[in-house]
C-alpha positions as CSV (number, residue, x, y, z in Angstrom):
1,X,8.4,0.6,-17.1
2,X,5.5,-1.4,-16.1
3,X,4.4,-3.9,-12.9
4,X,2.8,-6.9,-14.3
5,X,-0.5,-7.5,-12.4
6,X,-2.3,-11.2,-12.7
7,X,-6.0,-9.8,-11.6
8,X,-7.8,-13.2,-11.2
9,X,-11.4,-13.9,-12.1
10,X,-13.7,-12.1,-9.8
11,X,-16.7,-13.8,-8.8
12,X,-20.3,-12.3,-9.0
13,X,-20.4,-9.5,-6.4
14,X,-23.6,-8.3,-4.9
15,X,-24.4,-4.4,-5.4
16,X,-21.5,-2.1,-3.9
17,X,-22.4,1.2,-2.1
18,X,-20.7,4.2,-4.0
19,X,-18.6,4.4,-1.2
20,X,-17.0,0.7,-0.6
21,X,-16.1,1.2,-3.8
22,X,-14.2,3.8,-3.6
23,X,-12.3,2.6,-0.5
24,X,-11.2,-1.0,-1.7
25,X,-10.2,0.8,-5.1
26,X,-8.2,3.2,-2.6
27,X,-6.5,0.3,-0.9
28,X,-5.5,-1.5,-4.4
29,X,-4.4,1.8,-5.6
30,X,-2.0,2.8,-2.2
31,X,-0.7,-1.1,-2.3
32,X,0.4,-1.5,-5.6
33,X,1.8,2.2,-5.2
34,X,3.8,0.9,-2.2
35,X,4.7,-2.1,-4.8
36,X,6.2,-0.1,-7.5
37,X,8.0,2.4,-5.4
38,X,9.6,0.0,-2.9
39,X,9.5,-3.9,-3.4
40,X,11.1,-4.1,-7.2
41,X,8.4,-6.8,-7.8
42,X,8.7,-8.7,-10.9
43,X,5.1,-9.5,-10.1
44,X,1.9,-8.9,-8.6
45,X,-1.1,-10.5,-7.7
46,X,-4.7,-9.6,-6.8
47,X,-7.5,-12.3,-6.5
48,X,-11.2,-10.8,-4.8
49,X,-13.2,-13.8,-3.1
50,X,-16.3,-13.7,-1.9
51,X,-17.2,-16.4,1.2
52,X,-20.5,-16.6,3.3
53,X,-20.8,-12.8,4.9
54,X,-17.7,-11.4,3.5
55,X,-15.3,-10.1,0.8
56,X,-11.8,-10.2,0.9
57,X,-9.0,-9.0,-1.6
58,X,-5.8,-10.1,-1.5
59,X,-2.9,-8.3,-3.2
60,X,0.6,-10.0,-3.3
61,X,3.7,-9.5,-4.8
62,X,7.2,-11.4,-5.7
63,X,9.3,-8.2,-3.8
64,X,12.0,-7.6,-1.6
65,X,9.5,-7.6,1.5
66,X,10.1,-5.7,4.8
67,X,10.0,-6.1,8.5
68,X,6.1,-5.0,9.2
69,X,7.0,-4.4,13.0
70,X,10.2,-2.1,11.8
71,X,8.8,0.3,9.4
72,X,10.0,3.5,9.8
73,X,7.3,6.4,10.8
74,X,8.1,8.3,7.6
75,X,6.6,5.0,5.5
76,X,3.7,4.1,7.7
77,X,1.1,6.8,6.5
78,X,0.2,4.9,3.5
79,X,-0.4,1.6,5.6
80,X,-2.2,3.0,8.3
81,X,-4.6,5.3,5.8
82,X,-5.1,1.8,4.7
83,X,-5.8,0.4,8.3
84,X,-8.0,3.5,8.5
85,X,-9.9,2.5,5.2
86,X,-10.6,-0.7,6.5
87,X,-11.8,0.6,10.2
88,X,-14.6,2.8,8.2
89,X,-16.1,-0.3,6.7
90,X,-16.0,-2.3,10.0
91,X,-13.3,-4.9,8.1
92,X,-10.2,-5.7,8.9
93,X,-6.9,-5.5,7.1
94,X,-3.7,-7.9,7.0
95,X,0.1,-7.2,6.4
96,X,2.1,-10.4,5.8
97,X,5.9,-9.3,4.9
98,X,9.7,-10.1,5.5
99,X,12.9,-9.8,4.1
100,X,13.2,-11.4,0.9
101,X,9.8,-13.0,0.6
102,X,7.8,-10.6,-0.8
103,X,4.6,-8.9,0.6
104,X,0.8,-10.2,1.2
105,X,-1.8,-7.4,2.0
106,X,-5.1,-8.9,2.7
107,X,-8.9,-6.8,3.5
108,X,-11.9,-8.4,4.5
109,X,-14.8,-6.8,4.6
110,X,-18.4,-8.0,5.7
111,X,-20.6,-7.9,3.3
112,X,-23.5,-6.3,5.3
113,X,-21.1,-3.2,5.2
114,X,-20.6,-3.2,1.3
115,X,-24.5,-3.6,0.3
116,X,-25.8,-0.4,-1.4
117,X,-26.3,1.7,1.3
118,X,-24.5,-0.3,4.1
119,X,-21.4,2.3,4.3
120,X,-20.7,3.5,7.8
């Protein structure tokens, strides 16, 4: 049992420190983890831009969705070490959610911050 995952083209990226890396791979990892275990997705999407000063990925799936303001405590450890992910490189990070509609996790993170060496 598989998620299908449409990664779309990513453009040309400057140099990434060591450990940006790591922390947008640990936000793609902990959403589609939160994907397969509790939208039942037929199917996901993640597109990376890159716009004057910044990077953003978006991941988005076809899901069940949830109420972001109703989450129980017992779920919100894997969105807020995501929130906390995104506080260490001085971005920002975006649930978009309900019932029915599926789920829309965005990061944007400025590129001064992801420039080998720029970590935090």
């Amino acid at each position: 049992q598989g998620l299908p995952v449409d990664l779309a083209p990513v453009p040309p990226l400057p140099a990434l420190s060591p450990s940006v890396k790591t922390c947008l791979f640990r936000i793609l990892q902990e959403a589609l983890s939160n994907v397969v275990a509790h939208a039942q997705a037929t199917a996901t999407t993640v597109v990376v831009e890159k716009s004057e000063g910044a990077l953003s990925m978006v991941i988005k799936d076809n899901g069940r969705g949830f109420d972001v303001q109703a989450v129980a405590p017992s779920r919100q450890l894997g969105l807020i070490g995501m929130r906390e992910i995104m506080h260490s490189l001085g971005g920002d990070l975006l649930i978009q959610s309900e019932p029915g509609r599926g789920t829309r996790v965005e990061v944007v993170v400025p590129l001064d911050e992801m420039e080998m060496g720029g970590s935090r």
